[in-house]
N, CA, C and O of each residue as an XYZ file, in Angstrom:
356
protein
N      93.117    207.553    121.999
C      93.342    206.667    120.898
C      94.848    206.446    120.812
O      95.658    207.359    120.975
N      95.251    204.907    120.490
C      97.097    204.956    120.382
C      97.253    204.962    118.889
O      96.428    204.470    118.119
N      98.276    205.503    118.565
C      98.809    205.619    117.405
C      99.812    204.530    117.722
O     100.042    204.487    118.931
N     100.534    203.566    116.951
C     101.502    202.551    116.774
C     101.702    202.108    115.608
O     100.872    201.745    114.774
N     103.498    202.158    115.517
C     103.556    201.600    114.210
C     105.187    200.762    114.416
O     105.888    200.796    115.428
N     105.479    200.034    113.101
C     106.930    199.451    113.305
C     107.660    199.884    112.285
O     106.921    200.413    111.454
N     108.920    199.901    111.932
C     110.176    200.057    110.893
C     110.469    201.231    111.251
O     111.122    201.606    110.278
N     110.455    201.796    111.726
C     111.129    203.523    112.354
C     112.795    203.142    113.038
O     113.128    202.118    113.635
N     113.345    203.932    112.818
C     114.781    204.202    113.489
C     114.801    203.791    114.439
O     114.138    204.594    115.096
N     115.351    202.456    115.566
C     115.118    202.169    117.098
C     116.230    203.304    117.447
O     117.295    203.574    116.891
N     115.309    204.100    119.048
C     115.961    204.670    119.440
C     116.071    206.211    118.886
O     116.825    207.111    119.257
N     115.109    206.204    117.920
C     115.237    207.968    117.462
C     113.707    208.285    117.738
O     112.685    207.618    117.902
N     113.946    209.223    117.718
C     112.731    210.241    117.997
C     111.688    210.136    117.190
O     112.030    210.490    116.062
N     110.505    209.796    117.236
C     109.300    209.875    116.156
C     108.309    210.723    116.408
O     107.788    210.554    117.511
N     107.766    211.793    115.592
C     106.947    212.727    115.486
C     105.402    212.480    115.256
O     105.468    212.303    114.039
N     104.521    212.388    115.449
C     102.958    212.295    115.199
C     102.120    213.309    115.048
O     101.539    213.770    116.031
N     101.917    213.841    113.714
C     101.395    215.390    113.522
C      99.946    214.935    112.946
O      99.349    213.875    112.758
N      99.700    216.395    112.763
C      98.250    216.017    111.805
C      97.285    217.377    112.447
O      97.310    217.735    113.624
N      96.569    217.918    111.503
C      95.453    218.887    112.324
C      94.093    218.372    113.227
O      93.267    219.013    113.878
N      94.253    216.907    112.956
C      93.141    216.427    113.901
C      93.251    216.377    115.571
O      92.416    216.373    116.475
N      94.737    216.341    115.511
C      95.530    215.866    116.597
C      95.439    216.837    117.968
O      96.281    217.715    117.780
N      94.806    217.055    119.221
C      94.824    217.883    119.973
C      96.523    218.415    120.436
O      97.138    217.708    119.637
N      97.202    218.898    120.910
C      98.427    219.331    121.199
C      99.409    219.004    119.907
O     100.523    218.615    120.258
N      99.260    219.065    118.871
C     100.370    218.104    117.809
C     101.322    218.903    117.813
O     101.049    219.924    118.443
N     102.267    218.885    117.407
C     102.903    217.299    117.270
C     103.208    216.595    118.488
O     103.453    217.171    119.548
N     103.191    215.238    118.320
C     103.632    214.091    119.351
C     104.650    213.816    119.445
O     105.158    213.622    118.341
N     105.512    213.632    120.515
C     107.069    213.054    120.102
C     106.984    211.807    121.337
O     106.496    211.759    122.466
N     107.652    210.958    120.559
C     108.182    209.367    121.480
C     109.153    208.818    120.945
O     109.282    208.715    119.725
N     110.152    208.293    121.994
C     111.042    207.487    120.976
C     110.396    206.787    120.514
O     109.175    206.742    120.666
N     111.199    205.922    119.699
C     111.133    204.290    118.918
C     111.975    203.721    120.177
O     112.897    204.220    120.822
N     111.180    202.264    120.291
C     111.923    201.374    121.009
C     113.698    200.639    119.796
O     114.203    201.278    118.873
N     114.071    199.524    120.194
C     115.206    199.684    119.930
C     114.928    198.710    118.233
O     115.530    198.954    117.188
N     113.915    197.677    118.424
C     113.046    197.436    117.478
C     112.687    198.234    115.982
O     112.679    197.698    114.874
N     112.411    199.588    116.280
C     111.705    200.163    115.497
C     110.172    200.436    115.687
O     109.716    201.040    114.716
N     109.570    200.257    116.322
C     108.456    200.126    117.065
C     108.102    201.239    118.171
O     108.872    201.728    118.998
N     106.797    201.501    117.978
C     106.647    202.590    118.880
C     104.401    202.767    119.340
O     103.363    202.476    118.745
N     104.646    203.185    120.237
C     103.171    203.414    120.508
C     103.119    204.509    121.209
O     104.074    204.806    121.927
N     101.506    205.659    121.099
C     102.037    206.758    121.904
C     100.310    207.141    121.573
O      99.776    206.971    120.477
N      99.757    207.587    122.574
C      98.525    208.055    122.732
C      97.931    209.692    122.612
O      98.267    210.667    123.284
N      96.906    209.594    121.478
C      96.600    211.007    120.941
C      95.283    211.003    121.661
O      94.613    210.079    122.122
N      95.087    212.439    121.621
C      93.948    212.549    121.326
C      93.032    213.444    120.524
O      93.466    214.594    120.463
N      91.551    213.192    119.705
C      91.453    213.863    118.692
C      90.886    215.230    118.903
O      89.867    215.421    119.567
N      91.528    216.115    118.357
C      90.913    217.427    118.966
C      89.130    217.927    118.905
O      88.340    217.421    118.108
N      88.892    218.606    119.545
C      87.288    219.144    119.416
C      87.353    219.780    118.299
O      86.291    219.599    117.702
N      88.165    220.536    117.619
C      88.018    221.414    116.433
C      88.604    220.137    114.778
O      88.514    220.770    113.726
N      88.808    219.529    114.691
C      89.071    218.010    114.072
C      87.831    218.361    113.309
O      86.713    218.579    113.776
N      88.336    218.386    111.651
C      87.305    218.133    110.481
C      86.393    217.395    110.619
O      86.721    216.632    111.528
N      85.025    217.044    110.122
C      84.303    215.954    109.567
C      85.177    215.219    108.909
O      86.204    215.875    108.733
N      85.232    214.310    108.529
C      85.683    213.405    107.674
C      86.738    212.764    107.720
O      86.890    212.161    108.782
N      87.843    212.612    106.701
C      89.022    212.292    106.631
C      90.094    213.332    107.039
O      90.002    214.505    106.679
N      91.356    212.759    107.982
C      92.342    213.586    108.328
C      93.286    212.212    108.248
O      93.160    210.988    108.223
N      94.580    213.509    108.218
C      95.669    212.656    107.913
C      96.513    212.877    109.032
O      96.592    213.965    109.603
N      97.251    211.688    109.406
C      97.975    211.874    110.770
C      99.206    211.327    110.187
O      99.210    210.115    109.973
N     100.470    212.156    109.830
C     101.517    211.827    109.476
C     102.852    211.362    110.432
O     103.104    212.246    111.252
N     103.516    210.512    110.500
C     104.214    209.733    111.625
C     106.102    209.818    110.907
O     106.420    209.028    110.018
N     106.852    210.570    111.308
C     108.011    210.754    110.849
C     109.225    211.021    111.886
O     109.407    212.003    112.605
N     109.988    209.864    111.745
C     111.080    209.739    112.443
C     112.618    210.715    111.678
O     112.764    211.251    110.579
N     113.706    210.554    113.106
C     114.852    211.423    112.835
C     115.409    211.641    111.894
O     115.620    212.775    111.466
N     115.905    210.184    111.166
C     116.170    209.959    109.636
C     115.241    210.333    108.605
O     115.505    210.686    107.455
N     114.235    210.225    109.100
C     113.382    211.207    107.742
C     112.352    209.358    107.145
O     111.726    209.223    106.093
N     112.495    208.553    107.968
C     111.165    207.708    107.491
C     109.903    207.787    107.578
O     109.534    207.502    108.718
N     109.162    208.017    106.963
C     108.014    208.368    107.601
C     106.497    207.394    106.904
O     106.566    206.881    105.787
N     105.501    207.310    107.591
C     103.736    207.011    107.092
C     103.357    207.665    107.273
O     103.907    208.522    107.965
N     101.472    207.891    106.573
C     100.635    208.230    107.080
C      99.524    207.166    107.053
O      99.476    205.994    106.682
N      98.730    207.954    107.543
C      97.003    206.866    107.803
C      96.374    208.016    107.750
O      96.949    209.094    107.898
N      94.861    207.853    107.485
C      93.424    208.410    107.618
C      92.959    208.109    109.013
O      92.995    206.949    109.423
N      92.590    208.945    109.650
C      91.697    209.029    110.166
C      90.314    209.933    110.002
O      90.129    211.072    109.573
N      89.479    208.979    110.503
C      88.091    209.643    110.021
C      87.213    209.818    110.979
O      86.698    208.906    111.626
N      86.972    211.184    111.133
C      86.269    211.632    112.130
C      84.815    211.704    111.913
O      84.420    212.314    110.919
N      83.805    211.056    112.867
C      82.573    211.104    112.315
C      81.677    212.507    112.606
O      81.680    212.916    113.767
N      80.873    213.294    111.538
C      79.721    214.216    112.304
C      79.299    214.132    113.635
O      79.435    212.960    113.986
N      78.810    214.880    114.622
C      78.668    214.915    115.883
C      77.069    214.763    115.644
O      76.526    215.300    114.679
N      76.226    213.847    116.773
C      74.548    213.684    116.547
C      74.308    213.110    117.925
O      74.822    212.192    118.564
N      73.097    214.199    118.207
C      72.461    213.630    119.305
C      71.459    212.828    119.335
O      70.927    212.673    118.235
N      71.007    212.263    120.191
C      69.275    211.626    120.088
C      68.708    212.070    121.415
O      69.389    212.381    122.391
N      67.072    212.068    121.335
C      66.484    212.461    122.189
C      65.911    211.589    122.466
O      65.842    210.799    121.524
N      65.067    211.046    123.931
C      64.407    210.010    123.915
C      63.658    210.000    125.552
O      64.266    209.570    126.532
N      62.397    210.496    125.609
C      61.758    211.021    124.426
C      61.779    212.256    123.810
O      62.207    213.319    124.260
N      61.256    212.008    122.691
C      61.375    212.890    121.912
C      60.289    214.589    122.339
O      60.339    215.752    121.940
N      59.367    213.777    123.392
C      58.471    215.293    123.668
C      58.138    214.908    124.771
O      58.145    213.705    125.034
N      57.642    216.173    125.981
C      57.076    215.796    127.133
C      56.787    217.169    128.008
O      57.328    218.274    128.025
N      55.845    216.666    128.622
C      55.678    218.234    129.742
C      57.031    218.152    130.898
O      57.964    217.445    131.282
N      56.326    219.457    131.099
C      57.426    220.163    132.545
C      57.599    218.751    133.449
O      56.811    217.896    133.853
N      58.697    218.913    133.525
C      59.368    217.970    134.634
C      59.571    216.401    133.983
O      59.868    215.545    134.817
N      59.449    215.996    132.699
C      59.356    215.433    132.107
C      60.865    214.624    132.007
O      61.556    215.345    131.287
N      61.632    213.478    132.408
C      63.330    213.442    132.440
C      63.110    213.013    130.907
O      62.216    212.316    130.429
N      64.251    213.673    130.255
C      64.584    212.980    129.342
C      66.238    212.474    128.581
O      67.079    213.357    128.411
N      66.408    211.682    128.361
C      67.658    211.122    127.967
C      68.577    211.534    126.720
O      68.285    211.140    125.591
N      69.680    212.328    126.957
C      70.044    212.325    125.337
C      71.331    211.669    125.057
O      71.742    211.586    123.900
């Protein structure tokens, strides 16, 4: 998943934390813009629900956003069958 955002310090360091976040924190510069993009990914241990992924540069500007992680669900299909039976989940 990319995280991206604009108005950050061009050229300073921007941080991407959060407990959803597999390895966090993230670091990337800012382009010279203020602008930046940088690819997470969400960890296996990552709440149900809402998490917050906080984004804070050198000077101390910072956002956040929600992210929302959905419950994990399988399906079976079919749902019953004898030995040797393939089934899809």
């Amino acid at each position: 998943m990319t995280v991206s955002g604009s108005g950050f310090a061009g050229g300073k360091t921007v941080t991407v934390a959060g407990t959803a976040i597999k390895d966090t924190p993230v670091t990337v510069s800012a382009a010279s813009d203020g602008t930046f993009g940088v690819i997470i990914t969400v960890s296996s241990a990552a709440a149900t629900g809402a998490n917050t992924i906080t984004v804070t540069d050198t000077p101390g500007n910072s956002a956040t956003i929600t992210l929302s992680v959905p419950s994990a669900a399988i399906t079976l299909n079919p749902t019953s069958g004898g030995a040797g039976t393939a089934m899809k989940v």
